[in-house]
N, C-alpha and C positions, 0 to 999 in steps of 0.2 A: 512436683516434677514427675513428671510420666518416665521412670527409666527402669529398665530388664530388675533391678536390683535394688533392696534396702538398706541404708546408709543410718544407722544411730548415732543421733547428736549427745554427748551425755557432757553432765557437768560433775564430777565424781566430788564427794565431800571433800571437805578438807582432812578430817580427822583420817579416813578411809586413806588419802594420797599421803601423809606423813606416816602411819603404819609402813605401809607400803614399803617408804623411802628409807625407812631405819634397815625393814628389813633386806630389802634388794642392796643398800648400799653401806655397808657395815655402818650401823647407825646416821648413820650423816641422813641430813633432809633436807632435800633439795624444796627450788621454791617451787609454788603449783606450778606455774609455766616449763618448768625445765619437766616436774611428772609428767604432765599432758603430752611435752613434746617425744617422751621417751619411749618406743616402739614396744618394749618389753613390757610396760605398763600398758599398752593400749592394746595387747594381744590381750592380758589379763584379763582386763573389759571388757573385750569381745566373748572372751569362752564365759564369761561368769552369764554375760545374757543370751548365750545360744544354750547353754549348761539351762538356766532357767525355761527358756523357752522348749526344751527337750521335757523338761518335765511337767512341763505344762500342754505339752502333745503337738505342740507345736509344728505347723509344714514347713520345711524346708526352706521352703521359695518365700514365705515371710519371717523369715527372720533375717537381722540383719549379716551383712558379709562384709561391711566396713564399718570404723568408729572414727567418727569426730570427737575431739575430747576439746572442753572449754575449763581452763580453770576460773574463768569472772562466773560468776553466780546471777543466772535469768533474774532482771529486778526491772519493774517499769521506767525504771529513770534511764537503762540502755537501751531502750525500748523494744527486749526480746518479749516481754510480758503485757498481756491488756490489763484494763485497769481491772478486770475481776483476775488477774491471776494467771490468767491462761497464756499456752506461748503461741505468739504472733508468729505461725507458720510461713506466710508472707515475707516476713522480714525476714527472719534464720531463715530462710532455704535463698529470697534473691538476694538479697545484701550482707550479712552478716557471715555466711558460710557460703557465697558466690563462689568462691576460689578455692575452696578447701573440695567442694563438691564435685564443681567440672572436674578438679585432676582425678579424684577417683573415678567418676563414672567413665571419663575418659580412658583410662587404665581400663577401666572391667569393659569397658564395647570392646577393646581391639581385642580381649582374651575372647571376650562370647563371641565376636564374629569368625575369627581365626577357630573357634572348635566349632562353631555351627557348618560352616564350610568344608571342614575335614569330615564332619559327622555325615552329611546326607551329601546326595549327588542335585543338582537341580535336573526337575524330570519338565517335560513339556508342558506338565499340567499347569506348573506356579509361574508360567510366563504371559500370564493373563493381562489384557491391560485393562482401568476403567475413564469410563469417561467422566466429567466434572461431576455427577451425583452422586459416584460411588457403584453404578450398579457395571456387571462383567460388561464388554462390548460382545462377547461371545451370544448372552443370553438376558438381553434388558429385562425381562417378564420380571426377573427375579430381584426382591428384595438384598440390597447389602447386608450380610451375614454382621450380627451385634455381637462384643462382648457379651460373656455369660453371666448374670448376676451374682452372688455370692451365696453361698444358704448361708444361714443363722448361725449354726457351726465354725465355719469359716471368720463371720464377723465376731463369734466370737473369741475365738484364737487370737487373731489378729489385735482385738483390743486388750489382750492379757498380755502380749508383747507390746504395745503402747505404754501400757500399767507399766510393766517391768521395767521398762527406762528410765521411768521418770525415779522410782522406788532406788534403782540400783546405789551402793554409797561402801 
């Protein structure tokens, strides 16, 4: 999904959510689903992988600003996992977490458009229009400006916040 901001899906251990649950709720342990759904637990989540990603040097802009929490456990037979292991991206992002996803991004466009709109004024210049190839109408000669590639740095930050999800428990 192409959106302004990063969302982690995490599936937190079990062992990890019944600590937890002793200590947040004078001993008593709730089942995974009631941890997952409990706000105060999924703030935890969140700071323990920005906390992580801070000390891994981590920019800002990749790390994540919301948490999905799953307590079912990715296994091939719910078909989050391929048969070597890996998660079927595919699936968790259209189908599996469709509806957990839209509401937050939903949530975070009206916040970023509401403060990009307070933030700057629109000046003449970004009222450009193009035509079907993409180049200005103003100035056809000119190539469509491309996203900037990553450096190496960056790719690798970014995969050490990948690492950090899947690790977290």
């Amino acid at each position: 999904r192409n959106q302004p901001v990063m969302v982690a899906i995490v599936v937190p251990s079990v062992a990890f959510m019944q600590e937890w649950s002793q200590k947040a709720h004078d001993g008593v342990i709730l089942s995974p689903k009631e941890i997952c759904e409990d706000p105060t637990f999924q703030e935890l989540v969140l700071k323990q992988i920005r906390s992580m990603g801070h000390k891994a040097e981590v920019k800002d802009y990749e790390m994540p600003r919301h948490v999905i929490l799953d307590w079912e456990p990715w296994t091939t037979v719910n078909k989050c996992l391929s048969a070597v292991g890996k998660p079927k991206r595919g699936y968790l992002q259209s189908v599996k977490y469709i509806s957990e996803l839209d509401l937050l991004y939903a949530k975070d466009e009206v916040k970023t458009e509401s403060s990009a709109l307070k933030q700057r004024p629109v000046t003449p210049k970004e009222n450009k229009t193009f035509d079907y190839d993409g180049y200005s109408s103003e100035s056809s000669s000119r190539a469509p400006s491309r996203p900037r590639t990553p450096t190496f740095e960056e790719i690798e930050r970014s995969n050490k916040v990948n690492a950090m999800v899947h690790v977290i428990e």
